[in-house]
Every structure is written in C-alpha cells, then in structure tokens.
N, C-alpha and C positions, 0 to 999 in steps of 0.2 A: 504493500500500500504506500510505504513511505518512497520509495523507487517510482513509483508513479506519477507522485504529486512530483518528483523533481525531474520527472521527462515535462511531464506540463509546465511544471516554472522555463524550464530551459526552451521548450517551445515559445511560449511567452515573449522571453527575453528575446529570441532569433527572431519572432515577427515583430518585434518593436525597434530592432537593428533594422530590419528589413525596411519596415516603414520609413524609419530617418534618413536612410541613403536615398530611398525614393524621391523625401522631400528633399533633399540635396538636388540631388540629381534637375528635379524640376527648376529650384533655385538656378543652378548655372545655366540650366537650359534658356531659363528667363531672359540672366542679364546679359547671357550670347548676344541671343534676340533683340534685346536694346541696344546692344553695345554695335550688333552689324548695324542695326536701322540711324542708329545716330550718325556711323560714318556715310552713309549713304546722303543723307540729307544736311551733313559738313558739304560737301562736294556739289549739292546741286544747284544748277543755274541754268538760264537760260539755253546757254551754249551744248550743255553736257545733257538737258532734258531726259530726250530720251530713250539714252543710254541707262542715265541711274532708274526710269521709269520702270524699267524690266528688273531692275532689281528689287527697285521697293515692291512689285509684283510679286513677285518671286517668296518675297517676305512676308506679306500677306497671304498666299497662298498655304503657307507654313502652319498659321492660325488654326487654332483647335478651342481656341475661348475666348468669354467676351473680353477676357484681362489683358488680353496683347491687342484686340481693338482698342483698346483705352491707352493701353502703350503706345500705340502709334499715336490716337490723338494726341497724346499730350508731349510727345514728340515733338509731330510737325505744330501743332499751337506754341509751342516753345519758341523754336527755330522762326515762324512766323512774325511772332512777338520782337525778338532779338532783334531780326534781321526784316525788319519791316518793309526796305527797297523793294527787296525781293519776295515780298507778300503775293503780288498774284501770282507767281512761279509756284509757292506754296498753295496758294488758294486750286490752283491748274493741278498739281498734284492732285489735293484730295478728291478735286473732280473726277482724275481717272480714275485714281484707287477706288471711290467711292461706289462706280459701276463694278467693278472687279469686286470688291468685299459684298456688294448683298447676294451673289448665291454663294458663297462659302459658310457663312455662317448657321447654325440654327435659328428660328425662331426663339426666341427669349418672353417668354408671358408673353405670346401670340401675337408678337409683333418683330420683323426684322430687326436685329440692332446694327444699323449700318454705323461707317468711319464716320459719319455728315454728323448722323446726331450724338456720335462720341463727341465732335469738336465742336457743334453748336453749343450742346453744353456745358464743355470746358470754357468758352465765351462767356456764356451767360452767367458764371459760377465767379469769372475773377472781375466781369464788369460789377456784377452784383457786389464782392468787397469793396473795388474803386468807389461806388458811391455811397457805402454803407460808416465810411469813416472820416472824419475830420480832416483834411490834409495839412488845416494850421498847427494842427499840433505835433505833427512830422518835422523835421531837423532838415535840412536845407538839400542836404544830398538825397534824404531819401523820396524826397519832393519829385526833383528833377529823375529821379528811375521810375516813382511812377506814373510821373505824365507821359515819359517816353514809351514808357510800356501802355500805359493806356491808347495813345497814338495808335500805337504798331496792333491793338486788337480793334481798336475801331477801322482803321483800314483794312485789316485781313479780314474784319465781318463784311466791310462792304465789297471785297472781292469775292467772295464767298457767295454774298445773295446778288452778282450780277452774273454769274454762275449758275444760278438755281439755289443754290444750297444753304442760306439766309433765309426764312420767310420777312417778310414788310413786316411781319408783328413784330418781331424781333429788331430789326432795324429803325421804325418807328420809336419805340421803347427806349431806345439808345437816343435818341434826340430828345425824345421829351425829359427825358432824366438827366441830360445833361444843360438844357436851357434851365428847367429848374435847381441843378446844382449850382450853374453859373448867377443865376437871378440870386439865389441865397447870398451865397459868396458876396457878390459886388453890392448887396446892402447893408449885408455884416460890415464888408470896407466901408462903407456911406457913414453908418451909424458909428464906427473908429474913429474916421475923420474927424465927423462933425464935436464930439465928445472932446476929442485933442481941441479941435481949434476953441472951441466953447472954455476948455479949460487954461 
C-alpha cells in the first residue's frame, strides 16, 4: 500500500515537471513570436512593403490564439505610435493583415476576433487615458511624450478609418473629446490669468 501511494506521488510530481516545461516551452514560443514580429516591422517602409508583407503573413499565419492577435496589435499600435511619419504604411499593413487574419482564427463568443478590432481597441483604451487625466499636473517632459504620442494615435486612427477600419463613431468621438478637453483647458488658462492679473 505504502509503494503505491509513492508510484502516485512520483507520478504526481512527473506531470507537474511535465506541465512546467510545457509552460516554458509556450513562454519562448511566445516571445520568438514577438521578438520575429518586432524585427519585421523595425525594417518596414514604404520601399521594402512588400517584401516584409509576406513575412508578417507568414506570422500570422503561425496564430493559434487570440493572445498573438493582440501581440501583433499592440505591436504595430506601438510602432505606429513611435513612428507616426510612417503611420499609413502601418495603417496599409493592418489592412492586409487584417483580410488575411479573419479566416485563420476561431470565432470567439460568436463573433470573429479580427487584427482591426484588436487595434481599434488598443486606440480607444490609450485615447481613453489621454483624456481621462490632468496633463497640468505632469512634469514638463512627460507632457511633450504624450502629446506626441497622442499625435501619432490620432493620425494612425485616421489612417485606419480612410481605410475602412475606423468607424465615424469612433473618429467623431475623438473630436468631440478633444474640443471639449481643449474648451476646458483654455478656461482653466482664462480663469489663471484673470486671478494673477486681479491679484
């Protein structure tokens, strides 16, 4: 009896080694996976299109879950972001990808989870911080990174939806939230002013 319970512990213990190299195994698999897709989209541009195009196909093609759709988006949203010049290059990208990625993947709760709405709303998630904080009480440098990066998403959205892959909802939204951030701001200044000089 006692022999037994220690085949069973020792089995035990071998499927729980087993288990952890698996998750290993996935782990490297993963950050492969980013690490190829990142150099692919270091290298693209205009010129080189589409050459790296078939690569980043290639890499989608590889997809087995929604967590490397989301990889990619927040990849190219990255890059996008960064490298704002070259926004519709990015935007052109996820255009093709984004016909290529809806039959690879399953349905997810009975709707396709395409590359579009991984990065619509990675959009809509960091515009959503942009206006949800104070930017006067940010320190000077961190002002200037994220106006720039605000820049570089409001353009890659508006590449995006003269592409298709934007709705007006979305892009409307972005303007009315920005005239009323700006309306705020520039009376908050008003009301400073007027206070200094009065004083």
């Amino acid at each position: 009896m006692e022999g037994k319970n220690h085949k069973e512990e020792g089995a035990g213990i071998a499927c729980e080694g087993w288990e952890r190299l698996k998750e290993r195994k996935n782990r490297d698999q993963a950050e492969r996976f980013r690490a190829d897709l990142r150099q692919i989209l270091n290298k693209i541009c205009p010129d080189n299109f589409e050459a790296l195009l078939e690569q980043a196909k290639d890499a989608l093609r590889s997809i087995n879950s929604v967590g490397k759709i989301d990889t990619i988006a927040e990849l190219i949203f990255e890059r996008a972001v960064d490298e704002w010049l070259y926004s519709a290059t990015y935007a052109n990208l996820c255009f093709r990808l984004n016909e290529e990625g809806k039959r690879l993947l399953p349905e997810t709760e009975g709707k396709a989870y395409s590359l579009c709405q991984a990065i619509v709303h990675k959009c809509v998630y960091k515009l959503g911080s942009f206006f949800s904080h104070n930017p006067s009480s940010c320190e000077k440098s961190r002002k200037i990174t994220e106006k720039k990066n605000f820049i570089g998403i409001v353009r890659f959205v508006g590449e995006l939806y003269v592409r298709g892959l934007g709705s007006a909802k979305l892009v409307t939204n972005i303007i009315r939230r920005l005239v009323s951030k700006t309306t705020t701001t520039t009376a908050a200044t008003t009301t400073t002013t007027t206070t200094t000089t009065t004083t």
